[in-house]
N, C-alpha and C positions, 0 to 999 in steps of 0.2 A: 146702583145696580141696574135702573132701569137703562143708566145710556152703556151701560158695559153690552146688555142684550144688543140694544139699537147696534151697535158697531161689530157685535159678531153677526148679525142677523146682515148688514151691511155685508160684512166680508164675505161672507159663506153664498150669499144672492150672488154678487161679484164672481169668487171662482165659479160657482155653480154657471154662471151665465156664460164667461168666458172660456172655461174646459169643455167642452160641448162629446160629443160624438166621436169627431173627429181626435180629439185627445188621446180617447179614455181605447179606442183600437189602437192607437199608437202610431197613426198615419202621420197625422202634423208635425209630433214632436221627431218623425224620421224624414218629413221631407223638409222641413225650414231649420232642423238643427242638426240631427244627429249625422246626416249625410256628410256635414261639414267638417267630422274628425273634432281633431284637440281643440278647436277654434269654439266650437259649440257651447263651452262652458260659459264663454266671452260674451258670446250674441244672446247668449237668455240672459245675461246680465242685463243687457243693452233694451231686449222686452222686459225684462220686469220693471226696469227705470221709469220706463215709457207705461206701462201699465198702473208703475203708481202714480209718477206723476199726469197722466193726461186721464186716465180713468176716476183721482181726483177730481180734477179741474173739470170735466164734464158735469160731474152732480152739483158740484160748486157753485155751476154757471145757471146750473136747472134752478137750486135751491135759491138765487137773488134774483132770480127772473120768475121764480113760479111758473114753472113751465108745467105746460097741462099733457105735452106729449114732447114727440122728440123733431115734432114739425116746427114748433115755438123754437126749441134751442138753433135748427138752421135756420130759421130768421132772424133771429139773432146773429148767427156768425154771415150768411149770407147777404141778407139785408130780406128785405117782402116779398121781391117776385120772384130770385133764386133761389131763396129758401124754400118756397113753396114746390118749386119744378123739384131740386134735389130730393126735397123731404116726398113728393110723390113718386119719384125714383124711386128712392130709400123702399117705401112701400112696394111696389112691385117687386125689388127683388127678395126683399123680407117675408111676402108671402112667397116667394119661389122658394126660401131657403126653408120655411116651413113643411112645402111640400117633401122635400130633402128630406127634411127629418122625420116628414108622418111614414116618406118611404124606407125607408131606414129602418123603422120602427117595426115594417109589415117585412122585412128582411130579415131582421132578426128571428120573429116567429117564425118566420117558416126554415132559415136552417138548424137553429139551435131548442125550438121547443114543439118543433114538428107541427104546429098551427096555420091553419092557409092562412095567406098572403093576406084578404082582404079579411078577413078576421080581425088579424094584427091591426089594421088599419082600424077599423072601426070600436074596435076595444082601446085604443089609445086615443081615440075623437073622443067617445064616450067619458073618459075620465077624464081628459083635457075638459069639459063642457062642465062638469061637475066641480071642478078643480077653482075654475075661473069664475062661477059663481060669487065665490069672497075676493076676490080682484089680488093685492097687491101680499094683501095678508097669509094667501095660500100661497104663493111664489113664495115670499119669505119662511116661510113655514116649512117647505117641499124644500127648498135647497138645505134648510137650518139639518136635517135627517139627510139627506143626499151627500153633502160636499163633506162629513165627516165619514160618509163609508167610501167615500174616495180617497179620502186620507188612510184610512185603514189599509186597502189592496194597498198603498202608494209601500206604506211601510213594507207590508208582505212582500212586493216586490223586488224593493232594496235589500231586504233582508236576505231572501235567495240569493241575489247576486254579488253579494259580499263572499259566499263561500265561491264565487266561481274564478278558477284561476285567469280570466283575462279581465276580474274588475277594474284594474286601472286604465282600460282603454277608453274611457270617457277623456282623460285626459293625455294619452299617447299616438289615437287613433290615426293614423298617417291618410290621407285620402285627395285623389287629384280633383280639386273644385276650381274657380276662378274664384278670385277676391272678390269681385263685386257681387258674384251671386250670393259669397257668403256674409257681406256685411250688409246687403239689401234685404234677407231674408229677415230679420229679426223687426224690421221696420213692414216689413210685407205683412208679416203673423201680426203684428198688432195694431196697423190699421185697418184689417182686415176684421178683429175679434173687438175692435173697440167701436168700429163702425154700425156693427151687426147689433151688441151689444146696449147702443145706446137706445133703444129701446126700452129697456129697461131701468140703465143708471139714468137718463131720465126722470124718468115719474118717482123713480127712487131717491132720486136727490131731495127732487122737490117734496117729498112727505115727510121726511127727515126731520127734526125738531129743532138743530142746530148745526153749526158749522162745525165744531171741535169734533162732532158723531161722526159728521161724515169723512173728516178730514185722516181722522184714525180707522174708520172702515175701510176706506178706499185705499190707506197704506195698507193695512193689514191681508184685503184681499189680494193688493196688486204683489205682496210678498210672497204669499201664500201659491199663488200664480205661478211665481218665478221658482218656488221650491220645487211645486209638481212637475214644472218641465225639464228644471233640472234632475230630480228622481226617475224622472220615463228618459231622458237623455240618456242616463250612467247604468240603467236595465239594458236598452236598446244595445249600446254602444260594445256592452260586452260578446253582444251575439253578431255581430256585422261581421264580414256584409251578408252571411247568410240569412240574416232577421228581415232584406228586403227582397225576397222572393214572396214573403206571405201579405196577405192582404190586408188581415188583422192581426200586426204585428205581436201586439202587448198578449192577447190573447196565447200565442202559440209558447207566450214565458210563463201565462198563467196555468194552464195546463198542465205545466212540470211541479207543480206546486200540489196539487193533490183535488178531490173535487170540492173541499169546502173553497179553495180558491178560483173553481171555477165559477160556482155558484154567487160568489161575489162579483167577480167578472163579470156574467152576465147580466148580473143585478144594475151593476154600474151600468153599462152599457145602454141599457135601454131608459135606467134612472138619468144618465147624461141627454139621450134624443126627448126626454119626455120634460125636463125641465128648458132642454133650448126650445121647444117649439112652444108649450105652456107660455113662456116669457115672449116671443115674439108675436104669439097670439092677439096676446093682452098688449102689447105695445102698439101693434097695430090697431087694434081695435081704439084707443084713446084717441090714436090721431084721424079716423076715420069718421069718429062722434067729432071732430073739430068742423069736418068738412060736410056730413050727412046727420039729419035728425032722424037719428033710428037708436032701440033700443040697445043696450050692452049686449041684451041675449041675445038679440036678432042681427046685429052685427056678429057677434061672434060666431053664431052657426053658418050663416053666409063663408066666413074665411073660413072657417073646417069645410066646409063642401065645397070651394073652389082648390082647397090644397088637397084635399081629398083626390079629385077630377084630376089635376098636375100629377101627384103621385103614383100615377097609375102607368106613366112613361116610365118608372124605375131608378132605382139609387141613384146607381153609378152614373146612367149618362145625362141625368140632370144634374150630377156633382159634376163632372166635366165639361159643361158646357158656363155653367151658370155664374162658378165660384170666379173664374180669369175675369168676369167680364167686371163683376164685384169688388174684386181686386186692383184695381185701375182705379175704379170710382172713389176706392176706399184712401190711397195713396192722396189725395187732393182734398180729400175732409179732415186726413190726418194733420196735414200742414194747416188748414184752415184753423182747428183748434190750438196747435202750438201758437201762431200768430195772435192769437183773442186775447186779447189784455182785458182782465176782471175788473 
């Protein structure tokens, strides 16, 4: 019973970590899939592969090396002095994506619960600071309650759009893309979400108790993964292309559902920005105690008041500037890992 917990507390960390923000409005899953018509059902196959198999193998590599952060596993793949410049890389943009998300966070309040901006902001440092207190234990804890009320909307989603007469365009969708854009995309979404994420699978490997735990976690999340994008895919798909005029797609299907569905909505939404940045907090903070002798607490407040200070430039155009550049980086870690023989 106890390794059955380990391996849902496994999975649920996993999607929680990888569905982020970005998911759960519906942005991702319309620009790296659903844009691509009938093809779409293929390429999530193609990331879910890749999410169980290399989102595996990451914790895998942590837990025989005991890796103390996610600095350790690119020295490992890199070798001492590359690993050290990426994995300092890794951190700077890790605390940029953080910013993302605290502003995100402060976005949210203010158009959906009518709350200033810097309010938002500092109500979500606040809990993040309190959160992080018990380190690896409240992550696991916070996704175990999060990644099943994301299952729940996923259902209510599906569920709506079974009654709507163009369900089956998930898999008829006719739409002018280029082949490469569309078979790059499924390799793009998840070196990009395994990159970010190893942050966390990480130090999560390595606390693990044994290999069989993590081996059936990491299947189970990387499934789990593949299920949701497939369900926000066959939502989306039905509504195209008029669904990509809105900016929070998922939102304008959940709406139509009544306001217990919105209120979950929401809930998700800011439970998605508030578990990806909580995780990347704590991630970076591990690997920062590698390089600086400073407290947990006083590291941690430090990166809440530099993403704080970043956040203050706003969502969007730190999401466009930030994520391409991440993007690239992430394409060349992704092959690094396939390459790594255990």
């Amino acid at each position: 019973m106890r390794n059955i917990i380990k391996v849902l507390q496994i999975a649920f960390t996993y999607i929680g970590t990888i569905v982020g923000a970005g998911f759960a409005t519906g942005q991702e899953i319309l620009q790296f899939f659903t844009q691509y018509g009938k093809f779409a059902p293929w390429t999530i196959l193609i990331a879910t592969v890749l999410f169980v198999w290399l989102g595996t193998k990451i914790m895998l590599i942590a837990h025989e090396i005991q890796a103390n952060s996610y600095e350790d596993l690119n020295k490992h793949l890199f070798g001492q002095t590359a690993g050290q410049v990426i994995s300092l890389f890794l951190m700077i943009v890790l605390i940029c994506v953080n910013s993302i998300m605290l502003a995100g966070a402060g976005s949210l309040f203010v158009e959906h619960f009518n709350i200033h901006y810097q309010t938002g902001l500092l109500l979500t440092l606040f809990a993040t600071f309190l959160l992080l207190r018990k380190g690896m234990s409240a992550i696991l804890t916070l996704n175990s309650i999060v990644v099943p009320l994301m299952l729940v909307f996923t259902f209510l989603i599906v569920l709506n759009t079974l009654d709507s007469p163009s369900a089956n365009r998930w898999i008829t969708l006719i739409v002018d893309k280029s082949w490469t854009a569309t078979w790059a995309a499924p390799f793009l979404y998840s070196a990009f979400n395994l990159a970010m994420a190893q942050a966390v699978l990480v130090p999560l490997g390595a606390q693990m108790p044994s290999r069989g735990v993590i081996r059936a976690g990491g299947i189970l999340g990387g499934i789990g993964i593949g299920f949701m994008l497939l369900s926000g895919h066959f939502a989306l798909s039905a509504y195209m292309p008029g669904i990509t005029q809105f900016e929070i797609p998922m939102g304008n299907i959940a709406y139509q559902l009544g306001l217990f569905a919105q209120m979950v909505y929401l809930l998700l939404i800011f439970s998605e920005i508030f578990t990806t940045f909580v995780a990347d907090v704590y991630g970076v903070t591990l690997q920062i105690q590698q390089r600086m002798r400073l407290s947990t607490p006083v590291i941690t407040l430090l990166l809440m008041i530099i993403s704080y200070l970043i956040s203050q430039f706003g969502f969007s155009s730190l999401l466009s500037v930030l994520y391409p550049l991440f993007g690239l980086f992430s394409l060349v870690w992704l092959v690094m890992i396939v390459l790594k023989k255990r």
